[in-house]
N, C-alpha and C positions, 0 to 999 in steps of 0.2 A: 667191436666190429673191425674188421682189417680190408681195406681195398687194394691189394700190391699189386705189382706186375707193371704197373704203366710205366714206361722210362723213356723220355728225349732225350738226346744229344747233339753235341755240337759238331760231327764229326763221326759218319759211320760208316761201319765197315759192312761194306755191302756182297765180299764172298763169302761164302760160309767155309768152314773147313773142309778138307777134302778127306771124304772116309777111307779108309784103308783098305775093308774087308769087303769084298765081290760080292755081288747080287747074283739071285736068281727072281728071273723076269716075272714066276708066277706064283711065289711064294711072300710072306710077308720076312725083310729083313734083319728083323727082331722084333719079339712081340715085349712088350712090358706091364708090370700092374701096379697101375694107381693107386694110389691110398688119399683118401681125404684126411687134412691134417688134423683135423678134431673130433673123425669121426660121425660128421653132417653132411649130409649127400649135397649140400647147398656151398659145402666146404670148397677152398683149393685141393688140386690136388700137388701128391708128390709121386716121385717115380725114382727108383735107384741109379746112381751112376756110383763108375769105379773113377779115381783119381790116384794116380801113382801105385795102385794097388790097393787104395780103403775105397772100402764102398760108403757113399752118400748117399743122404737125399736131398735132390734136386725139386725144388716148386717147378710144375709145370707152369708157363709162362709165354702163352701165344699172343703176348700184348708187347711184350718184351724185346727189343730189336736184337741185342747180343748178351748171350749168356753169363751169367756173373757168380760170383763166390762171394760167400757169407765175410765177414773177418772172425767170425770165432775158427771157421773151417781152414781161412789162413793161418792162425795161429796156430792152430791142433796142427796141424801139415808142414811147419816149421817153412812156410811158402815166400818167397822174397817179395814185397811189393816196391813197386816205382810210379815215378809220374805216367800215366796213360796215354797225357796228350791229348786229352779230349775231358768232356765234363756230360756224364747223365744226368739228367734230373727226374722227381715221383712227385707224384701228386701232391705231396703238402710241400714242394720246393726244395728238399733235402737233394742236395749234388754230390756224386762222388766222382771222384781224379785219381783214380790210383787203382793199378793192376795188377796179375800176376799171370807168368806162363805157367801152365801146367804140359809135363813132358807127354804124359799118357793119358788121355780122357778117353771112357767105355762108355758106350747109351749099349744095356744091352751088348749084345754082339760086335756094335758098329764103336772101330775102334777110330779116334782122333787122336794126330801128333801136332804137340806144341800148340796149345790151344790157349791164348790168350784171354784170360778173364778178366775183367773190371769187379772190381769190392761194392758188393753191391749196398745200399745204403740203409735199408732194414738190419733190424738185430731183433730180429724171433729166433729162438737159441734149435727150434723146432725145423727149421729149414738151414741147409749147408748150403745153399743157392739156386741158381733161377735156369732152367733150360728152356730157354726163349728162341726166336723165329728163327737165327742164325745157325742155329743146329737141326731145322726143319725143314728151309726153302729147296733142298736140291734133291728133295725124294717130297712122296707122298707121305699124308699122313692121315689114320684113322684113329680118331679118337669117340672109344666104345665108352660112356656116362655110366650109363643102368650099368654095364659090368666092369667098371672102372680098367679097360685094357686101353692100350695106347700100340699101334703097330706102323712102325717104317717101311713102307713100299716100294719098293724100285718104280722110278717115274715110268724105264722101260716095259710098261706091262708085255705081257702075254697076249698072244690073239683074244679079245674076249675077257680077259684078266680080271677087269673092275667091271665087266658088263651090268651089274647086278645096280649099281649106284648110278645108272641113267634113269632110274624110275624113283629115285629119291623124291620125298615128296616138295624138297625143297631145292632150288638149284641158281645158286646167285655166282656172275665171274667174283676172281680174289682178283686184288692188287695188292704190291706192297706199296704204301706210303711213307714214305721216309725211313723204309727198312718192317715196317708195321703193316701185319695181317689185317687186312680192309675189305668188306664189302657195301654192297649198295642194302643199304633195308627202309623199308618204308615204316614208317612211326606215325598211326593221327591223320596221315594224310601226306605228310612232307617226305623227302625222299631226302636222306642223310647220307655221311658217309660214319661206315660205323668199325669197330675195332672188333674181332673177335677175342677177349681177354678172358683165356682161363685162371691166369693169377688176380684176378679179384673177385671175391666172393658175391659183388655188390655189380648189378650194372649202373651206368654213372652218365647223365648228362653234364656239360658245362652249362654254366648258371649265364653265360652271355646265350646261347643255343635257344634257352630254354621263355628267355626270356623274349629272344625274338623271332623265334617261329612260334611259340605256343604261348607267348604272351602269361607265362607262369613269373610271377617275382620271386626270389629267393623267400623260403619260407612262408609260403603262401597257406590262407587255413587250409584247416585239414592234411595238410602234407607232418609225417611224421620226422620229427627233428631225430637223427644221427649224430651224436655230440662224438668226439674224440678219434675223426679218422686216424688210423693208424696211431694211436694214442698220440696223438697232437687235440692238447685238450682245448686250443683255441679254432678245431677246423672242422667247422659241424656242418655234415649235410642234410638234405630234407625229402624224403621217400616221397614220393610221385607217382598215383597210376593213371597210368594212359589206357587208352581206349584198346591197342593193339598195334602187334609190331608184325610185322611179313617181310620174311628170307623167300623169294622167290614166289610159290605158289604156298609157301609154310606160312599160319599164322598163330602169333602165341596171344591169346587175348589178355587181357589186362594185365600187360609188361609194368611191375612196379620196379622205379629207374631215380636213382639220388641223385636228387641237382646238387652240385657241386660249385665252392667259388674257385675259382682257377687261380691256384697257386705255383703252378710248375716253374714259375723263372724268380721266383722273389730270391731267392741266392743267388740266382745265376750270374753269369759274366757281363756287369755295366757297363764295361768300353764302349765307346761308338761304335760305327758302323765302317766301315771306311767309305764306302757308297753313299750312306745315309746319318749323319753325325747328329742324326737327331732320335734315333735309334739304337740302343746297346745290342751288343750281339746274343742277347738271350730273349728279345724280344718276340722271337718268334718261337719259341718252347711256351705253345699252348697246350690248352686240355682239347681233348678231341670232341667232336660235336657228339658223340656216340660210342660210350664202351657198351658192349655187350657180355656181361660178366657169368659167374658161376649158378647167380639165381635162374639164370634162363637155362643155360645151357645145360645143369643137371641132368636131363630128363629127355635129353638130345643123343645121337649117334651123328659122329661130322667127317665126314672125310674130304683134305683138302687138299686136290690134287692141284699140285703148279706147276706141274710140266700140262696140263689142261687151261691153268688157271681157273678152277670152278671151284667152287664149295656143294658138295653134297649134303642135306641134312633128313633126315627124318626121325622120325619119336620112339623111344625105345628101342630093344635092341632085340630083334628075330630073325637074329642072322645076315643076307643084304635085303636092305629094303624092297 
């Protein structure tokens, strides 16, 4: 089972690049199409990009704060890496330090210059890398499930333009948190904050969360064990169904979500704090209270506009909701 996509940092880069190629206000930017990586609708997906002139594929990644490159994909690309200056880290605590500029990045139509990537820390030889939120926050985005299309919309609509996704059946504000795609959803009762993450196939509570709003302990009966996240054969989580979750007026009934033990800073940076010397500076790279991963979202149509800040969602895909 693979849960990717989640990554902290110490240190983020909160513009995104600046696209090159002009909008039109009532047309979608570039349309692109998904593919699930295994072939399972419950899969990640990927989407093409052009780098230097080779086309990839990139894992979609809206959990993801900045875009990253595989190291096979550097190697193949004969691409220089250096210190980044900064430290990510994923869910079983693996960090990476070390990036690369790429001169020409393509999504699609939309061309990027000088686009600095971080090596991302996964090595699935199936994925060249991760196009996460920093290539997403300065347009809209719809992402079509049931017909696996992905489309970049100019934030500047048209009179009318998105008219169609004010009657979505589900309508929560986004924020970014710390660079990361967030909304409010309600779980059980409790109102979280939760990660929209198409790079993992699993939604994912932390095992402190779980334990203290829903009084669930790690591996509680009947919760099905998950041995070898991300083949780390010591990091097993344990499958959980809740009652129901609700994005707005949407509700998915028996959201089944892996409690997880929170490993994100076990490698991290143990200096103190300068503030707080009782504190290393990775102490704050936790697991989020809430990913909301690829097993929900399969079956979903999302459009998340942030020049609105709203999330639109409704079920299947008949066109606009």
């Amino acid at each position: 089972m693979k849960c990717r996509g989640l990554l902290g940092i110490a240190l983020l880069w909160l513009c995104s690049p600046a696209p090159v190629k002009a909008a039109e206000c009532d047309l979608p930017l570039t349309s692109l199409k998904m593919r699930p990586l295994r072939g399972q609708a419950y899969d990640v997906r990927t989407v093409p990009v052009t780098i230097n002139g080779h086309t990839k594929n990139f894992q979609l990644d809206t959990g993801g704060v900045i875009s990253q490159i595989s190291q096979h994909t550097v190697e193949e690309l004969h691409l220089e890496s250096l210190d980044s200056g900064f430290q990510m880290y994923d869910v079983n605590g693996n960090v990476s330090r070390r990036a690369v500029t790429v001169e020409n990045f393509l999504v699609g139509e939309l061309a990027f210059a000088r686009v600095r990537l971080p090596i991302a820390t996964a090595h699935d030889q199936a994925i060249d890398g991760l196009l996460a939120a920093n290539m997403m926050v300065n347009f809209d985005i719809d992402l079509d499930f049931p017909r696996d299309t992905m489309s970049y919309i100019s934030p500047n609509h048209c009179l009318g333009g998105q008219a169609g996704w004010k009657t979505a059946q589900g309508t929560v504000p986004i924020t970014l948190l710390n660079g990361r795609i967030a909304v409010k959803a309600m779980l059980d009762g409790q109102r979280l904050d939760a990660f929209i993450d198409t790079g993992s196939t699993q939604s994912i509570m932390s095992e402190k969360v779980a334990k203290y709003f829903f009084h669930i302990p790690l591996g509680a009966a009947g919760d099905q064990p998950i041995k070898s996240i991300n083949n780390d054969p010591t990091l097993t989580g344990y499958l959980h169904t809740f009652a129901n979750l609700s994005l707005g007026n949407m509700t998915i009934e028996r959201p089944h979500i892996l409690i997880l033990e929170d490993r994100m800073s076990r490698n991290g940076d143990r200096t103190p704090q300068i503030g707080n010397r009782a504190l290393a500076h990775s102490a704050r790279i936790t697991l989020p209270d809430l990913i909301i991963g690829m097993n929900m979202l399969k079956d979903l149509r999302l459009y998340m506009s942030f020049s609105e800040r709203r999330l639109y969602v409704t079920e299947g895909s008949t066109g606009k909701p």
